[in-house]
C-alpha positions in Angstrom: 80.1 118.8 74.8 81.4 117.1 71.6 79.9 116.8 68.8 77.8 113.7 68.3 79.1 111.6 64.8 75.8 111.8 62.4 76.4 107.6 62.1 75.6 108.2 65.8 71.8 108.9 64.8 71.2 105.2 62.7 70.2 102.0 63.4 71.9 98.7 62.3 69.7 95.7 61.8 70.4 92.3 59.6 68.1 93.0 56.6 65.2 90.8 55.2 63.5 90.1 51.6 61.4 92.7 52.1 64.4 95.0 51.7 65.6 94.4 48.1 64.6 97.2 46.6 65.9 99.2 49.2 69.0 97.7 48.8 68.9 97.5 45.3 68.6 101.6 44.9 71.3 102.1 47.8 73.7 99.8 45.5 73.0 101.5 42.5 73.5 104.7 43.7 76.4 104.2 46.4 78.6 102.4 43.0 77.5 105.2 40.7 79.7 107.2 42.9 82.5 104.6 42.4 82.1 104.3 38.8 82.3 108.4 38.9 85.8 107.7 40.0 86.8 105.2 37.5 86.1 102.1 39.3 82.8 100.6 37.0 80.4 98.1 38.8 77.7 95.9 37.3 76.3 97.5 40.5 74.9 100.7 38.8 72.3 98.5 37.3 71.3 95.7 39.9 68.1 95.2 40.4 65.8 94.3 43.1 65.3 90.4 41.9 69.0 90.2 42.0 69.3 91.6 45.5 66.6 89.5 46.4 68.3 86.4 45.0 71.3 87.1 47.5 69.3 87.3 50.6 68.4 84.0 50.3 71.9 82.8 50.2 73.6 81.8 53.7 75.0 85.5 54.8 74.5 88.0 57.2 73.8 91.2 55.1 73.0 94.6 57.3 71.8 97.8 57.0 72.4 101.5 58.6 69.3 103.6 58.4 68.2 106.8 59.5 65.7 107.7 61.9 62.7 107.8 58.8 63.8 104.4 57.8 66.0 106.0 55.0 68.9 103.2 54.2 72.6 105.0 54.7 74.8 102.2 54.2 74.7 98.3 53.8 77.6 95.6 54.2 77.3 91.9 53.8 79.2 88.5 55.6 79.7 86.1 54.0 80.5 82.7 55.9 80.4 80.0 53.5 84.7 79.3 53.8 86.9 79.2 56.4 87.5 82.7 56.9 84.4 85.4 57.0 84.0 87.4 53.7 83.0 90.8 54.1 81.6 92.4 50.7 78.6 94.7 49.1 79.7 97.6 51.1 77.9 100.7 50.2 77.1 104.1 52.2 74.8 106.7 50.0 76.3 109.2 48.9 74.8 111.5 51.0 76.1 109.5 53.9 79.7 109.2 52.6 82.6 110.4 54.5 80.3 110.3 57.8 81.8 107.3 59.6 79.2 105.0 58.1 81.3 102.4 56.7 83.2 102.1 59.9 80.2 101.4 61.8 78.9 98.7 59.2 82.6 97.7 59.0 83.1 97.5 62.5 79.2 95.6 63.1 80.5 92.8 60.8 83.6 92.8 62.3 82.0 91.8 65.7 79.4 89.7 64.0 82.6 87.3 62.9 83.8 87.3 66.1 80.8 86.9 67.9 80.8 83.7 65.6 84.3 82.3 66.6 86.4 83.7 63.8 89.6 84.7 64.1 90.1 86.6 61.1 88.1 88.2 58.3 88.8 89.1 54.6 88.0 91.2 51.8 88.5 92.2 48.3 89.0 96.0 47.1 89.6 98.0 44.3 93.5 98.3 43.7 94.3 102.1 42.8 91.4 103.9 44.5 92.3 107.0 46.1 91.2 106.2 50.0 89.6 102.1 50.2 93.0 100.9 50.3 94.4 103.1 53.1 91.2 103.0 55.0 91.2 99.4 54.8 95.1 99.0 56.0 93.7 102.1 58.9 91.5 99.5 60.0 93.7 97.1 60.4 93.5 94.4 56.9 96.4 93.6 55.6 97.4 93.0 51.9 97.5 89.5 51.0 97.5 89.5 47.2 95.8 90.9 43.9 93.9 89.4 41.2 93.9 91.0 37.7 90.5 91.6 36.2 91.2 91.4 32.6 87.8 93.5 31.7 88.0 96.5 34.3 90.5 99.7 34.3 92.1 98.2 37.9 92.4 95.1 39.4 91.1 93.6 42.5 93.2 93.4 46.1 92.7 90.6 48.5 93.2 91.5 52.1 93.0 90.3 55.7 92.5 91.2 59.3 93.4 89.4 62.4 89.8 89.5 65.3 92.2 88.4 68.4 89.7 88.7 70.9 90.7 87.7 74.7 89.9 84.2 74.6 87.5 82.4 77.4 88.4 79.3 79.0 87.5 76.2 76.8 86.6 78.7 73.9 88.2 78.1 70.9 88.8 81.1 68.8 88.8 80.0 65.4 86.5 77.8 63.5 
């Protein structure tokens, strides 16, 4: 018998107003790991009434949590342009390296598609040791770079394609 991925044991569910604080510590704590690394996040200090502020924005935010309602990992959607955003991902730390972010990743991915895209982008850090590769394992694509004139790196743009068999009168972009 193989062994079962711990991802495997959460749940995924679109998240509510009631979960900002939640969120709120899983941000603070998920970017603390990235600002360990050299990539500083006005993240480390969000607070709830932030978070809170978000959910009422137009987006489909998510979140991976364990069987005692613990929150392992969030990602967000944003659909407010042509082409589906996907940002705020963040796994706790004790949940990093688990296959977490693939299942958020791949969630939204279907979410998009589910929704008629055709594509979906993101922004990353450039020069981090592993988003950049995981990204392009995933399937995005480098589409260009925007230079953060406060911050130790700069940000990359990048893309993936959803082709999804289409049905019969179904277009598959919007």
């Amino acid at each position: 018998m193989a062994d079962t991925p711990a991802c495997a044991s959460l749940t995924i569910r679109r998240v509510d107003q009631s979960d900002a604080p939640a969120l709120a510590s899983l941000y603070r704590r998920a970017y603390q790991t990235a600002a360990d690394n050299g990539f500083p996040s006005s993240m480390v200090d969000i607070e709830a009434e932030t978070v809170s502020s978000w959910l009422e924005r137009d987006a489909t935010t998510i979140l991976a949590e364990t069987a005692d309602d613990e929150p392992a990992g969030t990602a967000r959607l944003l659909e407010e342009r042509d082409v589906p955003y996907a940002e705020r991902l963040a796994v706790h730390p004790d949940w990093q390296g688990q296959g977490v972010g693939s299942h958020l990743m791949d969630r939204l991915e279907s979410i998009a598609s589910e929704q008629g895209y055709d594509r979906i982008q993101l922004s990353t850090y450039t020069g981090h040791p592993f988003l950049l590769e995981w990204y392009r394992d995933r399937g995005y694509e480098r589409t260009g770079t925007r230079e953060i004139t406060d911050r130790p790196y700069d940000m990359c743009s990048m893309e993936k394609s959803l082709y999804a068999p289409r049905r019969e009168g179904v277009s598959s972009s919007r």
